[in-house]
N, C-alpha and C positions, 0 to 999 in steps of 0.2 A: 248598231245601226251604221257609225259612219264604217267599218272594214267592210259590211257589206255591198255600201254603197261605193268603196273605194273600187272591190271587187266587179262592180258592175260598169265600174267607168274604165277598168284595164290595167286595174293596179294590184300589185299583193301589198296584204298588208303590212310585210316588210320596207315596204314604199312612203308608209304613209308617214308624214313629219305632224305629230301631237305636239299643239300648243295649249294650254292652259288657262281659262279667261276668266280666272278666279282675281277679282279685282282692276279687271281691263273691260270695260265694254264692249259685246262681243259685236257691234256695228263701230266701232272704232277700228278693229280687228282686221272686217270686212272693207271699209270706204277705203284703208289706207293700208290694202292691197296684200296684209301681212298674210291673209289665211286665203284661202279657195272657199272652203266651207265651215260654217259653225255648224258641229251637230252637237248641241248641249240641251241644258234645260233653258231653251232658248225660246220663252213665249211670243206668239204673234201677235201682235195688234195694230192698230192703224198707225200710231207716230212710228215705230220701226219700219213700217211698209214705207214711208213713206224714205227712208234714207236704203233699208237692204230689200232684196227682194228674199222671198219665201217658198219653199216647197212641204208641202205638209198639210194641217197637222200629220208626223209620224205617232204622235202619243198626246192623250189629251188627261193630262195629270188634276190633281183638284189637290186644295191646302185641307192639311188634316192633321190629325197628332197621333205621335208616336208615346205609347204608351207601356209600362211593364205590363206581362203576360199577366198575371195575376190581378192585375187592377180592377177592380168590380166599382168603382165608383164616379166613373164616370162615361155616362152613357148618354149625354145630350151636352152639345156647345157649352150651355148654361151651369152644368158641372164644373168645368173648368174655373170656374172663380171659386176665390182665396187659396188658385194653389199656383205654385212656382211653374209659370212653361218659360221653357229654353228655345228662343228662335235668333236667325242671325243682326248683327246689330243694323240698324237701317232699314229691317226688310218691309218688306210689306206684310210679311203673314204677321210680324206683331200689331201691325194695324186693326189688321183683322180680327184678334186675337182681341185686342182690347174692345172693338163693337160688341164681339158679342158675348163676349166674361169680363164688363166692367172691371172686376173685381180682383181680378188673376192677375198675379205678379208675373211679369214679364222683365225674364233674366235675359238681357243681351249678349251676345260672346262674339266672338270673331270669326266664327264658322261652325256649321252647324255640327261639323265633327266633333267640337270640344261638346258640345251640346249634348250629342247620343253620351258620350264620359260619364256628364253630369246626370245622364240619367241614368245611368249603369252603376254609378255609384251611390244615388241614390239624393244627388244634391237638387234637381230638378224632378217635378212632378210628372213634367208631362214633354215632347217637343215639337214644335209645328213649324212646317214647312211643305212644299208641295211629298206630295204621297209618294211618286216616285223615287223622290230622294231620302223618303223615309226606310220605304223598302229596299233600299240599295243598303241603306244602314244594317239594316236589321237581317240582313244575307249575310253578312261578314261573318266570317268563321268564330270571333270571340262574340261576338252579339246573338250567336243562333238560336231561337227558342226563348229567347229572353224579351221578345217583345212583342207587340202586337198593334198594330192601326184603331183606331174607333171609327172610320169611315165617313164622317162627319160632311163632306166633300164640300168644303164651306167657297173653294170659290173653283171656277173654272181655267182650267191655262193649258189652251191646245200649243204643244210645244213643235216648232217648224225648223226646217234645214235651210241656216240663212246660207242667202249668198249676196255677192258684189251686185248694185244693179245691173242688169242689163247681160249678167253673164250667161257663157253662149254654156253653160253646162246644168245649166236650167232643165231644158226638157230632158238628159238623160239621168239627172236624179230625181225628178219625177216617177219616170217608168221601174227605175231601179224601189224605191218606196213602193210603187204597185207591185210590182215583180214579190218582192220581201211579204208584201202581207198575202197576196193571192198563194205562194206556195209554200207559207206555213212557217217559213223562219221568223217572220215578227212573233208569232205565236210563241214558238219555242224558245226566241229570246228574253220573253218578258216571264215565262215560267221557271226558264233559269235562272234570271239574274234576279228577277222580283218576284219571288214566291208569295209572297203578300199581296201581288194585286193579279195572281197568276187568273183569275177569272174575265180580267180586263178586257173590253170589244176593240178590236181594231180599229182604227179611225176610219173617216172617207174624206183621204185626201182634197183639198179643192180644186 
């Protein structure tokens, strides 16, 4: 998403300077001028609208668990309790997680990467966090075939392309997001990168 969009603002992707907002807020990032654009798994809602502004949703992701392929036992939310899931420490999907499987032990870790480990080795049962970043997991060349989604799509989170308020590069990442889905490369992006949600409907922008 963001090379494309770099590509349609006049840039190659050779150009583009990756920052990383893994433990920086990514409206911190934004108000104090460090980035141009957040394109992450950067959900919209009204208290961030009100500090960065938004273009999007580009993908509207939902919290789910990642699960081994083999796993035949759970097939409803309410499954998940009395088993070990692996989500990041503070997050909010273990919130979630606790609503609705009382009963399910919830391993914290410091990022969900050690998480997919934990479940590859067999230490964790199960891992949730949004779908998106489950599927990106589970593409990885040592992960391939080893796991599977249950679909559960327990919350909603249209993720948007922050920018600085007021920025004048607003409307042409806009067109560039339409541009991307009207002729098929969101499509093909999300087939290749997430085979696991490769059926996914394109959003409609707001």
């Amino acid at each position: 998403m963001a090379t494309y969009v770099a590509r349609a603002l006049g840039h190659a992707p050779a150009d583009i300077t990756w920052r990383e907002v893994r433990g920086i807020t990514p409206e911190a990032l934004l108000t104090g001028g460090e980035v141009d654009l957040v394109v992450a798994t950067f959900t919209i809602n009204a208290a961030r609208k009100e500090k960065v502004d938004f273009v999007g949703p580009y993908f509207v992701a939902h919290q789910d668990v990642l699960l081994p392929t083999g796993d035949t036992s759970v097939r409803t939310p309410t499954d998940l309790n009395d088993k070990t899931i692996c989500s990041a420490i503070n997050s909010s999907s273990a919130l979630v997680i606790e609503r609705v499987a009382p009963r399910a032990l919830v391993a914290g870790r410091f990022g969900h990467e050690q998480c997919v480990i934990d479940l590859a080795q067999g230490s964790a049962d199960a891992v949730s966090t949004d779908d998106a970043l489950l599927a990106g997991f589970a593409a990885q060349p040592e992960f391939k075939g080893r796991f599977k989604l249950a679909g559960f799509r327990l919350t909603d989170e249209p993720y948007g392309i922050g920018l600085p308020k007021g920025s004048p590069l607003r409307a042409e990442v806009r067109k560039a997001l339409e541009a991307m889905i009207a002729d098929g490369s969101w499509k093909k992006a999300v087939e290749k990168n997430l085979p696991l949600l490769r059926t996914a409907t394109p959003p409609v922008p707001e």
